[in-house]
Every structure is written in structure tokens, then in C-alpha cells.
N, C-alpha and C positions, 0 to 999 in steps of 0.2 A: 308538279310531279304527283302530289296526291289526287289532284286529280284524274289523271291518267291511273291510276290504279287504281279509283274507286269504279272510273268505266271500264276495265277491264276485270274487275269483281263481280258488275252490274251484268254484261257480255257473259261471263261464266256461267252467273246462276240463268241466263234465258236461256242459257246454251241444255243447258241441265234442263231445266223445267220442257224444254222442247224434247230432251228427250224422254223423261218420262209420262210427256201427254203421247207420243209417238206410242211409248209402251202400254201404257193404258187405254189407248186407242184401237191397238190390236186384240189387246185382250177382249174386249166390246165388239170387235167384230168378230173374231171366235164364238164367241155365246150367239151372235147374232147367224154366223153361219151353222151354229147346233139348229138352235130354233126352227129354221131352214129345213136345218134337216128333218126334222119331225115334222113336217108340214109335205115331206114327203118330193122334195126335188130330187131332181135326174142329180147324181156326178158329173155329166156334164156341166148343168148349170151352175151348181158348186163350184168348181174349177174357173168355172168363169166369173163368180161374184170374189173368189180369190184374188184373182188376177188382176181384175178390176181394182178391189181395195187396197190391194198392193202398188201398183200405181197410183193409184190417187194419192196416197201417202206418201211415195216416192216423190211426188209434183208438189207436193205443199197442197193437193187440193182435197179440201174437209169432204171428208166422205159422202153425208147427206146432201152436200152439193155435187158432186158425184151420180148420186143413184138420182137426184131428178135428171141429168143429162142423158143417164143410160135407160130411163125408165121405169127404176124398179118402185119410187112414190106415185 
């Protein structure tokens, strides 16, 4: 029995820490899409580096793995 509860403590805290690498993650690509901006992109392509990180994060897949498949390294 305790052990069943130490793996449903263990499940908790990844559950937590996934969320705030998710949180911390956004934030990083916020600054990352400022940056962007001061380098002078269209709003179109903003909207679309949105879209894109939004997704990727929606899939589980890490962002910098990401922008090599769309391009942008």
C-alpha cells in the first residue's frame, strides 16, 4: 500500500514539474518571439512562429526540435 502511494506522490510531483517547465517554456519563447520582433519580422511570421510553438508544446515536442524541422536553425 505504501507503495502505491509513494508512486502516486512520485506521478504528482512530474505531473507538477511538467507543468511548470510547460510554464517556463512559454515564457522563453515570449522573450524569444520580442527578440524577433526587434529584428524586425512581418506579423505574419510572428503568428506563425506562435502557432508553430504552440503546437509543438501541445505534442510534447521540444521546441528546438521544432524550429530545425521548420527551419528556423
Amino acid at each position: 500500500m505504501s507503495e502505491s502511494v509513494n508512486i502516486d506522490m512520485i506521478l504528482r510531483d512530474i505531473q507538477l514539474m511538467r507543468k511548470k517547465l510547460d510554464e517556463i517554456e512559454e515564457e522563453l519563447l515570449k522573450l524569444k518571439i520580442r527578440e524577433l520582433e526587434e529584428e524586425e519580422v512581418t506579423n505574419e511570421e510572428l503568428e506563425e512562429l506562435e502557432r508553430l510553438s504552440k503546437e509543438a508544446r501541445e505534442n510534447g515536442i521540444p521546441w528546438e526540435e521544432a524550429k530545425k524541422v521548420v527551419g528556423f536553425l
